[in-house]
C-alpha positions in Angstrom: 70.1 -23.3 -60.4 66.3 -23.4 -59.7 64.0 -25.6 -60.6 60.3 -24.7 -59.1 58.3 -27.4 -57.8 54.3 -28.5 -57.2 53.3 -30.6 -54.7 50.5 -32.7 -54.9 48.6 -33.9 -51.7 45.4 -36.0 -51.6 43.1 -35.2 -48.8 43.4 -37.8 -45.8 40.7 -41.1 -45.6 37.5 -40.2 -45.2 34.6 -43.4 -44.8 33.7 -42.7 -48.1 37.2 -42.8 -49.9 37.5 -46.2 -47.2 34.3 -47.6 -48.9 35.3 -46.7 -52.5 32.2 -44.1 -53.1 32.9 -41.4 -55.0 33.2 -38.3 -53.4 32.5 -34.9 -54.9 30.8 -32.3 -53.4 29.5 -34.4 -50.2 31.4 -33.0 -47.0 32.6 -35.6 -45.0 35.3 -36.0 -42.0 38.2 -37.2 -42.2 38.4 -40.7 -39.8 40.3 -40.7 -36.9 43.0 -42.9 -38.8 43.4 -40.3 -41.7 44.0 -37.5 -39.4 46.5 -39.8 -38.1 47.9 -40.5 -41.0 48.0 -36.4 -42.3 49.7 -35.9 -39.1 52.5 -38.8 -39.7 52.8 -37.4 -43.2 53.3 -34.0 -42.2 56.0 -35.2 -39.6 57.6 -37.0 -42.2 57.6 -34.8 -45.1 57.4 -31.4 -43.9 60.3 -29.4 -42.5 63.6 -27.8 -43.4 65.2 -31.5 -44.0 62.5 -32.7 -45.7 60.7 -32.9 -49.3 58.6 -30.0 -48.6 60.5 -26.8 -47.2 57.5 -24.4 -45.4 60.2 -21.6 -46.0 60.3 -22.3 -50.1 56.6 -22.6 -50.7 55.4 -19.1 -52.2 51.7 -20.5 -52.0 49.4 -23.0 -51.3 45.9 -23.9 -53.1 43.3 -25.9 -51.4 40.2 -27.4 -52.3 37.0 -25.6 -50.6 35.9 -29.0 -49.3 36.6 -29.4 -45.5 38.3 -32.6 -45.9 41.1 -31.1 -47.8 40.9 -27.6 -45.8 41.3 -30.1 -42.6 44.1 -32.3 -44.0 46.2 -28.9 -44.8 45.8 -28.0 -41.1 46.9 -31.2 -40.1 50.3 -30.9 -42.6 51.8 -28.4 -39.9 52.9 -26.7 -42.3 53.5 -22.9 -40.2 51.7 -20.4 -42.3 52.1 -17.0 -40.4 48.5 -15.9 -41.7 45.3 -17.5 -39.9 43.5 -20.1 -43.0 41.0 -18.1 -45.0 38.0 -20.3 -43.2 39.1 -19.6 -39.7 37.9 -16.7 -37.6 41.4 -16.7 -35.5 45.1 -17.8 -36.4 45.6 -21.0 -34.5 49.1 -20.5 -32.7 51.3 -22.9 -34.2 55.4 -22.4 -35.3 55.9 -19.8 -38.3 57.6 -21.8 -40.8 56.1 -20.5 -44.3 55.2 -16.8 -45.6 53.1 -18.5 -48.2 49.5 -17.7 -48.7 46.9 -20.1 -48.4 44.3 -19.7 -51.4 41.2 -22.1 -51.3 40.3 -22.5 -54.8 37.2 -23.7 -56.8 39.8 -24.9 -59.7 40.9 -27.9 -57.5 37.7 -29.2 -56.4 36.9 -32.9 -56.8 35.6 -33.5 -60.2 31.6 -33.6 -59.5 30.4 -37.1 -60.0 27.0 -35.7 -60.7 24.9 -39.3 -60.6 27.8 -40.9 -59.4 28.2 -39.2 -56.4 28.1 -41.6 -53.5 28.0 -44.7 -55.4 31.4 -46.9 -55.8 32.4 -48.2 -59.5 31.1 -52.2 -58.7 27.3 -50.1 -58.1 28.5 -47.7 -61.3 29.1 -50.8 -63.2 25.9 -52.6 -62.2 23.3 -49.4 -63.0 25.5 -49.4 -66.7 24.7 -52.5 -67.3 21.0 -53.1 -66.6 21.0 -50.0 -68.8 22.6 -51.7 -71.4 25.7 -48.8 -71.8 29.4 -49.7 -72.0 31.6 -50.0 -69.3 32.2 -46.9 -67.5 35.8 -44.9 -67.7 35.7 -41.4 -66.3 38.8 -40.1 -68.1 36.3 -40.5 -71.4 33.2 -40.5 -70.6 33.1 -38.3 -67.6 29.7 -38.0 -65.2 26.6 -37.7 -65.9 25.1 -34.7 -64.4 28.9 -33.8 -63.6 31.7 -32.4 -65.4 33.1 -34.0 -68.7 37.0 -34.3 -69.1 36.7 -31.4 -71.1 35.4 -29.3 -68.2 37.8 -30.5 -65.4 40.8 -30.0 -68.3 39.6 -26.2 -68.7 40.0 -25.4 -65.4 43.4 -27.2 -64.3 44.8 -25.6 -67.2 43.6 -22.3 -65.9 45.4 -23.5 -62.6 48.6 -24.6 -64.5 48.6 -21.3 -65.8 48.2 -19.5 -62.6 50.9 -21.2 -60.9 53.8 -21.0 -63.8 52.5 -17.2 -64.8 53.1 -16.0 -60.8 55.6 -18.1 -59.6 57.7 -20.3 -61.7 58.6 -18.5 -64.4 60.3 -15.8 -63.0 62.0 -18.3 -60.7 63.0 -21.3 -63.0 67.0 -21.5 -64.4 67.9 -18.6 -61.7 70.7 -19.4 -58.8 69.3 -20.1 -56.1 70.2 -16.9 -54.9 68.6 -14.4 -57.2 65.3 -16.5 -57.2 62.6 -15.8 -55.6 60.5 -18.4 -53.3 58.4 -20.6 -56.0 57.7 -24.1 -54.8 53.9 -24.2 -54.6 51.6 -26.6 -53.1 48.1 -28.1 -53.7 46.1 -30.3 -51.2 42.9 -31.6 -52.8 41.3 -35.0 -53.7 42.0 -38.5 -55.9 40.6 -38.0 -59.1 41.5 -34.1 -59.5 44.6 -34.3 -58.4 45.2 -37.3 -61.0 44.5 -35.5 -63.7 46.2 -31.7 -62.6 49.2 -34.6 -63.3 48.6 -35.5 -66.7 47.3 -31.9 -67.6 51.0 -30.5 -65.9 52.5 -32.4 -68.5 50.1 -31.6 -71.5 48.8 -35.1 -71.8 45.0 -35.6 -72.7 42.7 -36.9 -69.9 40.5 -39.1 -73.0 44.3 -40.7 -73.2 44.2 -42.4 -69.7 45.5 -41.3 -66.2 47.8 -44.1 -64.8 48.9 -42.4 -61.6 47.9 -43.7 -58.6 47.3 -41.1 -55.4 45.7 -42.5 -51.9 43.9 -40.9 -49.5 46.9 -39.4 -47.7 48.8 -39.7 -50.8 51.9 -37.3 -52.2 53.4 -36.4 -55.8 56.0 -33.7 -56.9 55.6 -31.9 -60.4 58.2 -30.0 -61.7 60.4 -29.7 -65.1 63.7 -31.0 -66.8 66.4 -29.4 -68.3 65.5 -26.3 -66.0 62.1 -25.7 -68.8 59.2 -24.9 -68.1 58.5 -26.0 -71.9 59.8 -29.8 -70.2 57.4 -30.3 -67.2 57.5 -33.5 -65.6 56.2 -35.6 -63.2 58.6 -36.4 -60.5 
């Protein structure tokens, strides 16, 4: 019987994600060790033996930012079509007939006055303004998004992704079910809470997942449900 799945990938190391500064909307590189690393990943956990199956993904979602757009190109993962941002399809092995959607829903949460500065500098500009200590999940950024705001739109995502391809897919044999595994490739602190929203838990509650630069999760359900998701 089938049980959909979403995979999660964080975007490989960039200097800033290296340094600890948080990073939203700046565009940076990857380094020459993240692309290294994207590419081992991709090696390792890409493939018809491996966790994530080109030929069972129905679709792909990727942050607009180039360092996600260029970790996904580094996954291998054999998408027939060219990637929405390229002007010609790079020839490569035809593994998936998934479509690659870049989507504004799985953006980094914008850091707003935080953007570029790491949490020892956050910390330090709190405290000479005599505020408490700083915990995104509650308090969000200033000049950014609130919890509330990056919730609205991963549920909209959530929705998206059980609405056109798990629900008609989930409990079937394998079969009579149509392609459904999905995956995302965006950033740390998104991607952290896409988790805790997949499973209907509050952001202002705490995220205790951990995802680095490089880093992979799988979402999907027990019991067959897609009233039961779970984090893998």
């Amino acid at each position: 019987m089938t049980t959909p799945r979403a995979f999660i990938i964080r975007h490989g190391e960039t200097e800033w994600s290296l340094n600890g500064r948080h990073t939203g909307t700046t565009e940076l590189p990857l380094t020459e060790n993240g692309e290294k690393r994207i590419r081992a990943t991709g090696r390792a956990l890409v493939g018809d033996d491996r966790l994530i199956v080109p030929s069972k993904l129905a679709h792909i979602y990727v942050s607009p930012r180039s360092r996600a757009r260029r970790t996904l190109e580094l996954l291998d993962i054999g998408c027939r079509n060219k990637f929405p941002w390229q002007d010609t399809h790079t020839s490569c092995d035809i593994r998936t007939e998934a479509k690659v959607q870049v989507t504004e829903d799985i953006r980094e949460w914008d850091y707003g006055e935080y953007e570029g500065l790491t949490s020892a500098q956050i910390k330090e500009q709190r405290e000479k303004a005599g505020e408490k200590v700083w915990d995104i999940w509650t308090d969000g950024c200033p000049g950014g998004e609130s919890p509330a705001d990056v919730t609205k739109r991963l549920d909209r995502l959530i929705k998206d992704i059980r609405t056109r391809f798990h629900d008609e897919a989930i409990g079937k044999p394998k079969g009579e079910a149509p392609v459904c595994d999905v995956l995302l490739v965006a950033h740390g602190h998104i991607l952290r809470a896409f988790a805790m929203r997949w499973i209907g838990r509050e952001l202002t509650h705490g995220v205790s997942l951990l995802l680095e630069a490089g880093g992979v999760g799988t979402m999907s359900y027990e019991h067959r449900s897609l009233q039961e998701p779970a984090i893998l």
